[in-house]
N, C-alpha and C positions, 0 to 999 in steps of 0.2 A: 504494500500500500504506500503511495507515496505521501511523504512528510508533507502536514497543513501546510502551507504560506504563513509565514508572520506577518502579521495584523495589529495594528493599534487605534486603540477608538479616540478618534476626535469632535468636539464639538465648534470650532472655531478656526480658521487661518487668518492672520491680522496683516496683511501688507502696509510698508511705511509707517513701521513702529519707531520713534525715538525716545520712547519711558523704560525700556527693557534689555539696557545693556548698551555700550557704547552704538556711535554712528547711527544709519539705517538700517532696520531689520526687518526680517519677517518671520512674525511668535507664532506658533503650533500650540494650539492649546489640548491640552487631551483631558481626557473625562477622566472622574474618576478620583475621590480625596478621602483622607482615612480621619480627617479633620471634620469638625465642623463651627465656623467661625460662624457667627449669627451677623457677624458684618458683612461677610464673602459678598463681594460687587461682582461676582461671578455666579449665584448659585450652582448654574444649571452645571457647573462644573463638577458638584460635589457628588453626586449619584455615578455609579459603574456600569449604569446601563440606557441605552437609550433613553428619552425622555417627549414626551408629547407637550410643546407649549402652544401656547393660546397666545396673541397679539393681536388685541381687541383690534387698532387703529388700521390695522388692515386687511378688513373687515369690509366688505361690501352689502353685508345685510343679506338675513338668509331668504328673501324674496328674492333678490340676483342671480343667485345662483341654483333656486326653486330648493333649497335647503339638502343640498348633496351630501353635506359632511354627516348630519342627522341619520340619514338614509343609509347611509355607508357603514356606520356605527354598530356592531353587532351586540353588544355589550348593552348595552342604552346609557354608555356613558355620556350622551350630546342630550342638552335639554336647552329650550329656548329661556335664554338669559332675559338682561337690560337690555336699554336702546342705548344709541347717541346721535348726535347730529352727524350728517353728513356735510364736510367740507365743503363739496361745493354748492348745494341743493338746499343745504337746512334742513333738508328732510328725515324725521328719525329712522334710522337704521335697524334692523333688530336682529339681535345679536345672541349667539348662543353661550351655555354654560358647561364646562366639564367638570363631572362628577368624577373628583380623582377617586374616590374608593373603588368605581366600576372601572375605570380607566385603566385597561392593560397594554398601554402603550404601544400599540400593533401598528399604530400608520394610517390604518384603511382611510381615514377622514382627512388627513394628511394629503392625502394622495388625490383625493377628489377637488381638495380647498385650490380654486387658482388665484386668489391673490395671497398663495402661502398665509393665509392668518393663524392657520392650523400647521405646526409643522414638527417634524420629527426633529431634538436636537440629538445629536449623536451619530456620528460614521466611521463605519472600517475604512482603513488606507493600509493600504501594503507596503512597506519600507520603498518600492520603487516609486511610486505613485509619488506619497508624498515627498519626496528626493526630490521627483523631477519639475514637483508643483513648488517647493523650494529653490529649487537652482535656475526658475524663471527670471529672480530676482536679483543672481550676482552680482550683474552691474551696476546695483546701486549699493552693493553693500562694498563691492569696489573701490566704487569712488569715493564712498562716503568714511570707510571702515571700519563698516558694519558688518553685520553678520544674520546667523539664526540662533532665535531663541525658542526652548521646548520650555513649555509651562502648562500649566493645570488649570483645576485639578490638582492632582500631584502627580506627576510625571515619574517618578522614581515605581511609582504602582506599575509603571509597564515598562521598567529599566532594562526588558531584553530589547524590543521596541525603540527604545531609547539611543540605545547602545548600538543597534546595528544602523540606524538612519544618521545619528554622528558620525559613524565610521565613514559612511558614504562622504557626509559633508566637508568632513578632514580632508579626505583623499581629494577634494575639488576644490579645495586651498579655503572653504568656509571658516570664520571663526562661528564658535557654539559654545552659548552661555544657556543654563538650563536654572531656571526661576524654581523653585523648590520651598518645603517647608523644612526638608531637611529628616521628617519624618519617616524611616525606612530600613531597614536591615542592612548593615554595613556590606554583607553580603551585594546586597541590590546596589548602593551607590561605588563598589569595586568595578560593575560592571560598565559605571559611563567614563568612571575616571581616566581612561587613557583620551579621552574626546573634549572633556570640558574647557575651554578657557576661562571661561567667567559663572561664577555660581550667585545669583542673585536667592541672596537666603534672609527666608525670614522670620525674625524674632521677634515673638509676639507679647514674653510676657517670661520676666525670668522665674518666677516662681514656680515649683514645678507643680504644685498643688492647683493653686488659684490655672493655671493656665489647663489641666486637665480637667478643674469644674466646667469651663467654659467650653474650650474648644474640642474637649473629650480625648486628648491624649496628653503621656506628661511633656517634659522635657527634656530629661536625662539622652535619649537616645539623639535627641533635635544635635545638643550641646558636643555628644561625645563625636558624633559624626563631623561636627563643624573643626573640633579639634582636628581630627585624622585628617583631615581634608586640607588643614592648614599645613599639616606637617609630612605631608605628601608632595606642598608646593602649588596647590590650588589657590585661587584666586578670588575675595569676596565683593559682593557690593552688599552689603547691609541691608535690608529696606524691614523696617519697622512700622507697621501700622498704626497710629495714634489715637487709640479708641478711647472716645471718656466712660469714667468709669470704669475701668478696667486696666490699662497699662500704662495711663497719661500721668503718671504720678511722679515728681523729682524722684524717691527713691530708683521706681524701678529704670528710671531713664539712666541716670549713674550707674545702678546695677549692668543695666546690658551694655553700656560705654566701656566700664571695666571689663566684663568678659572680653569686649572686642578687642582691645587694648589689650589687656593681661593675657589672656589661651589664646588668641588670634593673629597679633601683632599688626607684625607686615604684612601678613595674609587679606585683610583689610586694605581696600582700594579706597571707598568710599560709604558714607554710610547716608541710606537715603530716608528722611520721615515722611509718611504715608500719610496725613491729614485723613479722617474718619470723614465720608460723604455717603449720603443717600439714595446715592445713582442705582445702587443694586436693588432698592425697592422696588420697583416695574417689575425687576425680573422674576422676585420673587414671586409676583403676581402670577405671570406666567407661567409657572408650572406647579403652584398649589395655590393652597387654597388659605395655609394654615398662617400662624403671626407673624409677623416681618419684624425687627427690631429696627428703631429709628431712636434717634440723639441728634443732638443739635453739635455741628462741627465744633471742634477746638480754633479759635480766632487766630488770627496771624501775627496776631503779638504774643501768643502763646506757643505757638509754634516755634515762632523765633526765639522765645526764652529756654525753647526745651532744645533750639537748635546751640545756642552757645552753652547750655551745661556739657556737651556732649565735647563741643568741641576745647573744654577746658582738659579732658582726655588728650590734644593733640591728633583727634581722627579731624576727617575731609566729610563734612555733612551737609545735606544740600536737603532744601523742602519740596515736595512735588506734590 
């Protein structure tokens, strides 16, 4: 019997990224997080398996389309929702509702919706595939000095995946920084380290306690791998998320300045702070149903007070 194809599930490709590593790039995002941060601006990352969202706003009203998606629905997870106006007409729209407990993510409704409102997130790519939908891009990661970036989700959950679509990108002179939590089997991050050049890792909360209330894992393992990774020769950009209530506190910001400083060093490029925003609330929408967490940002004079403690360490810290 011949050996499956290697396969990694992605939910996203990001052309003309410059938040994700130096230059120009183009980020890979794959499914799939053993985390789960209540702030994630990604949700739809965090699931291992396909995922069915909803985007109300384009949405034609299921009179347009004589309600296909409904019909297609074997389950009866489709039921007629709200309205909304229509953009250009005024006219209310009417609009349908999924019932995620009936909802087994199959597609069928997906498949009938043509202004995509209904759509499957989540796809297999085969190491060539994605390669060659990457190395569309060299020329600007070229000129610029940019590269590719693999992110999540958690990317290291599919580190064979990982490991063989680097390889490729090495060999075709790419630079590849792989955005991570860091959370993973030492075993697993062995497998990309001959590929990485830049590891965008992040540190969400040094406490190992308080950050496994939250996010649901500790961070011992986060810690020991960032050590090994340093003393291997790897390369970090920091990026810390600055969530109120939870990590925005002088302690813990000292706290992870000293890690980066004391276990890290040189290893440490640059350290970036994440200002907490609300953008991922839609998304949340889209594919449940259930509570969203919302907090009002940390100001930018706060920002900046927590960017000079850090930098009284001596590290390179920038706001984004």
């Amino acid at each position: 019997m011949a050996e499956k194809e290697l396969t990694g599930k992605l939910y996203d490709i990001q052309g003309f990224s410059v938040q994700d590593g130096p230059g120009v790039r183009t980020t890979a995002f794959l499914k799939g997080c053993p985390l789960h941060c209540p702030w994630c601006h990604s949700p739809e990352s965090q699931a291992f398996y396909p995922q069915l969202s909803w985007l109300s706003m384009r949405c034609t009203g299921t009179e347009s389309c004589e309600s296909r998606c409904l019909k297609a629905c074997k389950k009866g997870a489709l039921e007629l929702g709200g309205t909304r106006p229509d953009a250009l007409t005024g006219n209310q729209l009417q609009m349908v509702h999924v019932k995620r407990d009936l909802c087994d993510n199959c597609g069928d409704c997906a498949e009938v919706c043509y202004p995509t409102a209904l759509y499957i997130c989540g796809e297999d790519y085969t190491v060539d595939r994605l390669v060659k939908r990457l190395l569309q891009d060299k020329r600007f990661y070229d000129k610029s000095g940019g590269g590719v970036t693999i992110s999540g989700g958690e990317a290291l959950s599919q580190a064979d995946f990982v490991a063989a679509v680097m390889k490729e990108l090495k060999a075709a002179g790419v630079h590849c920084a792989l955005d991570t939590t860091g959370f993973a089997p030492w075993s697993e991050v062995e497998k990309v380290l001959p590929y990485v050049d830049l590891y965008l890792l992040d540190l969400k909360h040094m406490d190992s306690k308080k950050h496994q209330q939250v996010t649901g894992v500790p961070t011992e393992i986060i810690h020991e791998n960032a050590k090994k990774i340093a003393a291997a020769g790897g390369h970090f950009q920091i990026r810390i998320p600055v969530i109120p209530q939870f990590n925005d506190d002088v302690l813990n910001i000292r706290a992870t300045a000293e890690f980066c400083k004391n276990e890290l060093g040189d290893a440490v490029d640059m350290v970036q702070l994440l200002p907490y925003h609300n953008l991922g609330v839609t998304k949340y929408m889209r594919i449940s149903d259930g509570p969203v967490m919302e907090a009002t940002p940390p100001t930018d004079e706060y920002m900046n007070y927590l960017k000079g403690v850090m930098e009284e360490y001596g590290l390179y810290v920038t706001i984004h």
